[in-house]
Backbone as JSON Lines, residues from 0, in Angstrom:
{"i":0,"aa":"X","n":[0.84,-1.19,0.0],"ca":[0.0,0.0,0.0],"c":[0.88,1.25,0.0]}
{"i":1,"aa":"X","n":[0.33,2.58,-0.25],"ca":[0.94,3.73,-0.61],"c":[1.24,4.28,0.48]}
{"i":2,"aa":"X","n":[0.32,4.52,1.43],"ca":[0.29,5.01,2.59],"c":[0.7,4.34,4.0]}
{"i":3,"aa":"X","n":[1.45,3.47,4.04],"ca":[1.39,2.72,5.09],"c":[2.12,3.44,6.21]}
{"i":4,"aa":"X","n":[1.66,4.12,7.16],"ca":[2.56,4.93,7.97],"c":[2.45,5.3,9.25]}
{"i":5,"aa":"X","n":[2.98,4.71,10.09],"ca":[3.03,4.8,11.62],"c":[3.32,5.88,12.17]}
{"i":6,"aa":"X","n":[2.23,6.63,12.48],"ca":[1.85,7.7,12.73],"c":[2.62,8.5,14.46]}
{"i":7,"aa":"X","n":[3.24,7.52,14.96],"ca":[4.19,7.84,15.94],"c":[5.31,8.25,15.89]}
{"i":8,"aa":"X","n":[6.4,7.93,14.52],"ca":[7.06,8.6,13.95],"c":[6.89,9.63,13.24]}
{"i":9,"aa":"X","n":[5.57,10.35,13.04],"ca":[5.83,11.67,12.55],"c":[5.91,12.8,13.08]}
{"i":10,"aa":"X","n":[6.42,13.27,11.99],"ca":[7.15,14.55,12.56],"c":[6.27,15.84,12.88]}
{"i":11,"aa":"X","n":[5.82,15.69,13.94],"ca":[4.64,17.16,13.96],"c":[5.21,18.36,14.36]}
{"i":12,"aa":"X","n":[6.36,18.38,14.53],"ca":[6.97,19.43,14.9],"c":[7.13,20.37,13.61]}
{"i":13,"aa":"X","n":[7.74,19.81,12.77],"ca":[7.93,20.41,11.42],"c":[6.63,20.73,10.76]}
{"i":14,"aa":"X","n":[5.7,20.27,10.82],"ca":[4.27,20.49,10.15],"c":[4.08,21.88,11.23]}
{"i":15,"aa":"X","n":[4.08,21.78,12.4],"ca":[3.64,23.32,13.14],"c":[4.76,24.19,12.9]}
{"i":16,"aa":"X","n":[5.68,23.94,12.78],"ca":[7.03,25.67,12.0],"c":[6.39,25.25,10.76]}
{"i":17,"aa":"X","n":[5.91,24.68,9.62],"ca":[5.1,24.48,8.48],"c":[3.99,25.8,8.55]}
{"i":18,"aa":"X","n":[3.2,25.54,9.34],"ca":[2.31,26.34,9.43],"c":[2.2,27.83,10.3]}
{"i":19,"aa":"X","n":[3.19,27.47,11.0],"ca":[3.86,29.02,11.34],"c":[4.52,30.12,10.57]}
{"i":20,"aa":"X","n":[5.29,29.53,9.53],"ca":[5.49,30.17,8.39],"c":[4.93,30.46,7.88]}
{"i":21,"aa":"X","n":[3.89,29.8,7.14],"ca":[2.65,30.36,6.73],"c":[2.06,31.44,7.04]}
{"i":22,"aa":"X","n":[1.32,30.79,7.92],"ca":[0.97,32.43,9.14],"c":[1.34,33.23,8.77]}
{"i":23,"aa":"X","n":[2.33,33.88,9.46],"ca":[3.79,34.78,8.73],"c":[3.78,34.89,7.33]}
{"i":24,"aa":"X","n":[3.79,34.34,6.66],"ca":[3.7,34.84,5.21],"c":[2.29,35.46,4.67]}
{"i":25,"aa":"X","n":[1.25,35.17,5.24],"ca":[-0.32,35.26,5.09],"c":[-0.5,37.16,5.69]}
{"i":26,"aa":"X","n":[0.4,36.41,6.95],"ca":[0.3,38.1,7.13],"c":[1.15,39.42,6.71]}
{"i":27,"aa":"X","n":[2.41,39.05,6.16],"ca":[3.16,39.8,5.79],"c":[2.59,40.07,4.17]}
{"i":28,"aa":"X","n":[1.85,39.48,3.49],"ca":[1.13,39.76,1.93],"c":[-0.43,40.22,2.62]}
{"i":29,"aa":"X","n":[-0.84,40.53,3.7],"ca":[-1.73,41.56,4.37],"c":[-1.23,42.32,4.45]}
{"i":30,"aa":"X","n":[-0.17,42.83,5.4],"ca":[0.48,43.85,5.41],"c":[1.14,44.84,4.1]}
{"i":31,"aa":"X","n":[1.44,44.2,3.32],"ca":[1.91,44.92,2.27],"c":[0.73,45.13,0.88]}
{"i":32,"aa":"X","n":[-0.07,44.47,1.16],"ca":[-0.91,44.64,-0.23],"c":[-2.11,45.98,0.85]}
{"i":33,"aa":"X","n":[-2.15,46.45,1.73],"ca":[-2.76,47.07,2.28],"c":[-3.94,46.26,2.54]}
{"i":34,"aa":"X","n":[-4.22,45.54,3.27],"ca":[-5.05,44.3,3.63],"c":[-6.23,43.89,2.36]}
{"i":35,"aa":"X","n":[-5.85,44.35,1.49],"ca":[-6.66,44.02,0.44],"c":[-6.94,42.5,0.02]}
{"i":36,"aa":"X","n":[-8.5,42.18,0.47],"ca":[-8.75,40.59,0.33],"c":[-8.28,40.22,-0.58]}
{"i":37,"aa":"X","n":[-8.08,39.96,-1.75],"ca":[-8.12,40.03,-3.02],"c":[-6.74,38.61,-3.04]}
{"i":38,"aa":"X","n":[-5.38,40.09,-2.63],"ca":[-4.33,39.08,-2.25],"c":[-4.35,38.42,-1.13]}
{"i":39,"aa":"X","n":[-4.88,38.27,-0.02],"ca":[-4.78,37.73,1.3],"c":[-5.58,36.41,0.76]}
{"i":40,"aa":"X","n":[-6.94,36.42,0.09],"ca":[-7.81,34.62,-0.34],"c":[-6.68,33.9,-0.93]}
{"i":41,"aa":"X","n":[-5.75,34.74,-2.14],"ca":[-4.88,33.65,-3.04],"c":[-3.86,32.98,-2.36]}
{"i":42,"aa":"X","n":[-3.68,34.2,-1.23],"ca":[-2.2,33.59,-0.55],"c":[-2.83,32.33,0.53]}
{"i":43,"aa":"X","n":[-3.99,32.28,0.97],"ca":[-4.46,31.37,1.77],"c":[-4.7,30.16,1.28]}
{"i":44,"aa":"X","n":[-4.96,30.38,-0.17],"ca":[-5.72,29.54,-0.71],"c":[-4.47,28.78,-1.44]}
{"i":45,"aa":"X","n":[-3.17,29.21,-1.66],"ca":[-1.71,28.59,-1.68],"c":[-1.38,28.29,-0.7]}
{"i":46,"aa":"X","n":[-1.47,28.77,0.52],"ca":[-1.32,27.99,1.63],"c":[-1.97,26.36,1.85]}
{"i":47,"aa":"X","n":[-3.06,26.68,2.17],"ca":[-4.12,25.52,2.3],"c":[-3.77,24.45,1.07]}
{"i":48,"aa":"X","n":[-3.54,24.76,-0.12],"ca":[-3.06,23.48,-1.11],"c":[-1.65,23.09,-1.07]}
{"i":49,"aa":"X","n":[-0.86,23.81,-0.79],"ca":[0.61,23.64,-0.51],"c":[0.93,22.84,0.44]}
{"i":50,"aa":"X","n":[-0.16,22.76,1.69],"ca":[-0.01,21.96,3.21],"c":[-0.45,20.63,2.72]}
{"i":51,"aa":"X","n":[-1.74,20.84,1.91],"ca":[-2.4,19.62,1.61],"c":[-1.21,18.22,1.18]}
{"i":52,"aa":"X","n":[-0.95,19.56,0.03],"ca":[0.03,18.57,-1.0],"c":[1.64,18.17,-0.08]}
{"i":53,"aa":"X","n":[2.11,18.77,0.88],"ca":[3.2,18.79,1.7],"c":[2.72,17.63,2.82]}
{"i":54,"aa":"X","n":[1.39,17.62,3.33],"ca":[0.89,16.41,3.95],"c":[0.82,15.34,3.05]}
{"i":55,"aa":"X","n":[0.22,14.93,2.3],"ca":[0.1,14.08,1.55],"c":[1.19,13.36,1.08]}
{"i":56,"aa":"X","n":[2.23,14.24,0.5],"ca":[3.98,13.56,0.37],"c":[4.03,13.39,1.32]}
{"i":57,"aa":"X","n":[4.19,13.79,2.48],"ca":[5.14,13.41,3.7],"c":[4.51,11.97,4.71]}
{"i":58,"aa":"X","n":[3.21,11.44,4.01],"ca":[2.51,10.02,4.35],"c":[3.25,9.5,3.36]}
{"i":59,"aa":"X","n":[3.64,9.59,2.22],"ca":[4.6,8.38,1.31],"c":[6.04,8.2,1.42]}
{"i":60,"aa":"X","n":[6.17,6.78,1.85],"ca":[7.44,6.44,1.96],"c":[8.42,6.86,0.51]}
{"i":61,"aa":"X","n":[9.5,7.62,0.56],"ca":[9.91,7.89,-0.51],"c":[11.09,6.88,-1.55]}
{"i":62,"aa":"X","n":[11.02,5.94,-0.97],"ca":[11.02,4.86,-1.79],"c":[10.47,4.28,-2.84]}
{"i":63,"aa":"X","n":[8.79,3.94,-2.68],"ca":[8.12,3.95,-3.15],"c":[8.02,5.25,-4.09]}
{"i":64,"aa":"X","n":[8.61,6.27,-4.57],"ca":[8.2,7.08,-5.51],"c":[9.23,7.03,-6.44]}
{"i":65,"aa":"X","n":[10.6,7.4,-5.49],"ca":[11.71,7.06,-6.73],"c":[11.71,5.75,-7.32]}
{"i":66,"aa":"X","n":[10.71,4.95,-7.13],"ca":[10.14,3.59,-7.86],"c":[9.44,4.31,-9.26]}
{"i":67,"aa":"X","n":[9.47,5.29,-9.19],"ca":[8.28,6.04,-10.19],"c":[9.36,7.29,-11.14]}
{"i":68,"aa":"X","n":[10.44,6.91,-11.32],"ca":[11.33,8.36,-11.95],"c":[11.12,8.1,-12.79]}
{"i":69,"aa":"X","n":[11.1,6.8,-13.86],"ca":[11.21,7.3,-15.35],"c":[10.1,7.68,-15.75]}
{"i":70,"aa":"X","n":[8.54,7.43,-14.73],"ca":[7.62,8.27,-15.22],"c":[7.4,9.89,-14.58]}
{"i":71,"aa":"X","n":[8.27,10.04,-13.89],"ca":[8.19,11.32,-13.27],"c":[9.6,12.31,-14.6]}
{"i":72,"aa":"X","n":[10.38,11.66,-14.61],"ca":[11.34,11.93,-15.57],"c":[11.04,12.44,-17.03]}
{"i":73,"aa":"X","n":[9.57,11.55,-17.29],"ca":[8.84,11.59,-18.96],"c":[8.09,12.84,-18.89]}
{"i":74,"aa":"X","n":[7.48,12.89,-17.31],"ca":[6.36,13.91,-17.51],"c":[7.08,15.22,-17.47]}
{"i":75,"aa":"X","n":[8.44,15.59,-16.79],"ca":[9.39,16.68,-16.8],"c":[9.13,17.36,-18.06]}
{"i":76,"aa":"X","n":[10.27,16.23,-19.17],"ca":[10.63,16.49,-20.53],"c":[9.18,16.81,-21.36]}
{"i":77,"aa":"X","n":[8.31,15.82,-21.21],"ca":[6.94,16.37,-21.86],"c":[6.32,17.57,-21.44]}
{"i":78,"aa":"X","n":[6.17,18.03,-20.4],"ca":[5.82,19.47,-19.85],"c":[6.71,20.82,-20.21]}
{"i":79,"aa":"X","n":[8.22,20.54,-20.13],"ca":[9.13,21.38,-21.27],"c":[9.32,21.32,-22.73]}
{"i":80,"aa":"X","n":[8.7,20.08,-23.2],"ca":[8.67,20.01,-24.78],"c":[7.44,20.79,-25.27]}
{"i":81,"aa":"X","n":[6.61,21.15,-24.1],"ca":[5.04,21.23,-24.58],"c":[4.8,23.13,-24.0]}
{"i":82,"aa":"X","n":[6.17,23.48,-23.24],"ca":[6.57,25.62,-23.13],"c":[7.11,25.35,-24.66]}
{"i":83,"aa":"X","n":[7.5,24.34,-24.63],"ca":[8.41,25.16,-26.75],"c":[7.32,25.51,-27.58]}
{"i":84,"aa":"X","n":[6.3,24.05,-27.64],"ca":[5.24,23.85,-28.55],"c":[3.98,25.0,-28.2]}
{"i":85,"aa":"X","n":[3.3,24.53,-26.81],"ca":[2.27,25.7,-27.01],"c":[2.37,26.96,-25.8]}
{"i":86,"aa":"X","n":[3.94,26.9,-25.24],"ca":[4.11,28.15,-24.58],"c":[3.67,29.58,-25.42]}
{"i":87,"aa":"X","n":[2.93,30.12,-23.89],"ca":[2.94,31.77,-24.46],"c":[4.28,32.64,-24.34]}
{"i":88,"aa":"X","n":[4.58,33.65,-24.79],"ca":[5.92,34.09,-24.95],"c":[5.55,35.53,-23.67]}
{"i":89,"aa":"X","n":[6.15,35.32,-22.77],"ca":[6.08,36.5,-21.86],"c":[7.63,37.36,-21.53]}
{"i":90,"aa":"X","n":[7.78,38.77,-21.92],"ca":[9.0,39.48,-22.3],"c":[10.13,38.21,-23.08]}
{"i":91,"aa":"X","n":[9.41,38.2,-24.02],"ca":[10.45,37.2,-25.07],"c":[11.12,36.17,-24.47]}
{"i":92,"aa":"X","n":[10.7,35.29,-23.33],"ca":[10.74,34.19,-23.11],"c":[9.33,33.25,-23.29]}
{"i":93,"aa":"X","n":[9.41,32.09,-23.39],"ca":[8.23,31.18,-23.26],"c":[8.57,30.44,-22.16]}
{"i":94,"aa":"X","n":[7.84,30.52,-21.01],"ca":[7.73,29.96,-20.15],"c":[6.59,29.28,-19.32]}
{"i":95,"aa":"X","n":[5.29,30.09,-20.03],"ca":[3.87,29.31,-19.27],"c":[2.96,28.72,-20.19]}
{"i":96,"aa":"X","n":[2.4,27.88,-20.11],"ca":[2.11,26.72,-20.9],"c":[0.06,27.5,-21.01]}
{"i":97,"aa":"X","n":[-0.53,27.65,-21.87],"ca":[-1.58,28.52,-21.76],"c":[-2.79,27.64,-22.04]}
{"i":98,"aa":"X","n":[-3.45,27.17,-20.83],"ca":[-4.27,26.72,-20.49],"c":[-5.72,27.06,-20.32]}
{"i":99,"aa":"X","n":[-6.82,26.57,-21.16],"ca":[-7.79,27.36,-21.87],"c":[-9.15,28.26,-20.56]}
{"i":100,"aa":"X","n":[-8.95,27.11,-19.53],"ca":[-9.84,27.76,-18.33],"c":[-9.05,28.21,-17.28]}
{"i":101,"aa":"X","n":[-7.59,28.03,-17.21],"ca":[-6.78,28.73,-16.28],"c":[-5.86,30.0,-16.69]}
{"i":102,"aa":"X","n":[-5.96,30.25,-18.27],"ca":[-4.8,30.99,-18.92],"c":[-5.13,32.24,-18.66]}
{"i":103,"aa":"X","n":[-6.14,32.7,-18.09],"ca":[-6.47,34.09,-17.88],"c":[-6.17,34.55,-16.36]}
{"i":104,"aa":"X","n":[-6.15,33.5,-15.84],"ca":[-5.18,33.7,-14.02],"c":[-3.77,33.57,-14.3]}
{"i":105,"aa":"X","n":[-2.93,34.18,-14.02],"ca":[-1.99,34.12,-14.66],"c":[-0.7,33.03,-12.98]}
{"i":106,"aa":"X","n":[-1.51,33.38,-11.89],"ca":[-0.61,32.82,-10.97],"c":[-0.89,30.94,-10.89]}
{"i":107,"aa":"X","n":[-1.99,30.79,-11.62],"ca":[-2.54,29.35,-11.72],"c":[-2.06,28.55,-13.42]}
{"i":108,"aa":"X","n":[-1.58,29.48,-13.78],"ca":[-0.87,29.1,-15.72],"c":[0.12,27.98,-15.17]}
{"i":109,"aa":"X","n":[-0.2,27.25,-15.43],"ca":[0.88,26.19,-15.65],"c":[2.64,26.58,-16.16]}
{"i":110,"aa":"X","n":[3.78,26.55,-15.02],"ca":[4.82,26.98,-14.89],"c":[6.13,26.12,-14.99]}
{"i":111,"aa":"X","n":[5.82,25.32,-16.14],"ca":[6.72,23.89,-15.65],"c":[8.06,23.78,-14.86]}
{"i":112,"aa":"X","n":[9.62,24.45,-15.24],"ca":[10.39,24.48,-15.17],"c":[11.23,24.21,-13.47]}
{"i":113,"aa":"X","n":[10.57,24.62,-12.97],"ca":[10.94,24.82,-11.35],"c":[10.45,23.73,-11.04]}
{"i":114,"aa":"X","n":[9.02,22.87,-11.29],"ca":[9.13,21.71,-11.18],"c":[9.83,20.7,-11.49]}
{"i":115,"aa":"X","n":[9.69,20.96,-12.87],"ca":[11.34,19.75,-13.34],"c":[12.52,19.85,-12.91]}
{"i":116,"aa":"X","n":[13.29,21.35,-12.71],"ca":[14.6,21.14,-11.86],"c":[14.61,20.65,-10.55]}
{"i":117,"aa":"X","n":[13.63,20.14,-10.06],"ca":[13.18,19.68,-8.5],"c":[13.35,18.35,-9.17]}
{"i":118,"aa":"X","n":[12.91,17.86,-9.62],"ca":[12.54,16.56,-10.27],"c":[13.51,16.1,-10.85]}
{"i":119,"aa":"X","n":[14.41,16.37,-11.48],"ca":[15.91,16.02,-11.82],"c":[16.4,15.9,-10.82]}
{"i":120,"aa":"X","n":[16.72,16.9,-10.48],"ca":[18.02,17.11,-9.17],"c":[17.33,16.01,-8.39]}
{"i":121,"aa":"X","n":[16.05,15.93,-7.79],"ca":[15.76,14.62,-6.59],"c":[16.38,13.52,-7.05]}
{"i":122,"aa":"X","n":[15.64,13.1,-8.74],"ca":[15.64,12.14,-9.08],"c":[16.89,11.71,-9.73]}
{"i":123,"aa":"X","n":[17.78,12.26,-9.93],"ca":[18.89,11.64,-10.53],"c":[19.87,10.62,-10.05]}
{"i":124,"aa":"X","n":[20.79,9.67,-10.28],"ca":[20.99,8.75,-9.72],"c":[22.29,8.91,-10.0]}
């Protein structure tokens, strides 16, 4: 199973400075946008999926994933083959991939690159 995880070894310490940072960041993009909701929902709302997705890895043994590089490896190269093909060109680079119900948010455009250098560098052997 994917999840198999003995919940006495985890680390809750790091999940609460996790979310203390947060905090702190939630409020420091209050503070500077002049508390304007607008930016304070997006930054929460990156928060709240960022924890999700940071919980969710941190239940998988990471063994079990680098079991998974040459398909994590394919989807890299296909997600940078596909900024050449149907990237939009922003100050004469192409870098965001323009996505027909997200391409008008521009912080939700699909950003490949920073993912894949994560994804190399983990995954390389």
């Amino acid at each position: 199973m994917f999840f198999d995880y003995d919940f006495r070894n985890y680390n809750f310490r790091l999940m609460t400075y996790m979310i203390a940072l947060n905090v702190i960041g939630v409020l420091v993009v209050r503070s500077a946008t002049n508390k304007d909701p607008d930016f304070v929902t997006k930054q929460m709302l990156g928060v709240l999926v960022g924890l999700a997705i940071a919980i969710v890895l941190s239940l998988i043994d990471y063994h079990k994933i680098l079991n998974l590089t040459a398909i994590i490896y394919l989807l890299c190269v296909a997600s940078l083959v596909a900024v050449l093909i149907w990237g939009r060109s922003v100050n004469n680079a192409k870098r965001w991939i323009e996505v027909p119900v997200l391409g008008q948010l521009q912080p939700l455009a699909p950003f490949p690159s920073p993912r894949s250098y994560t994804a190399l560098i983990t995954f390389s052997r």
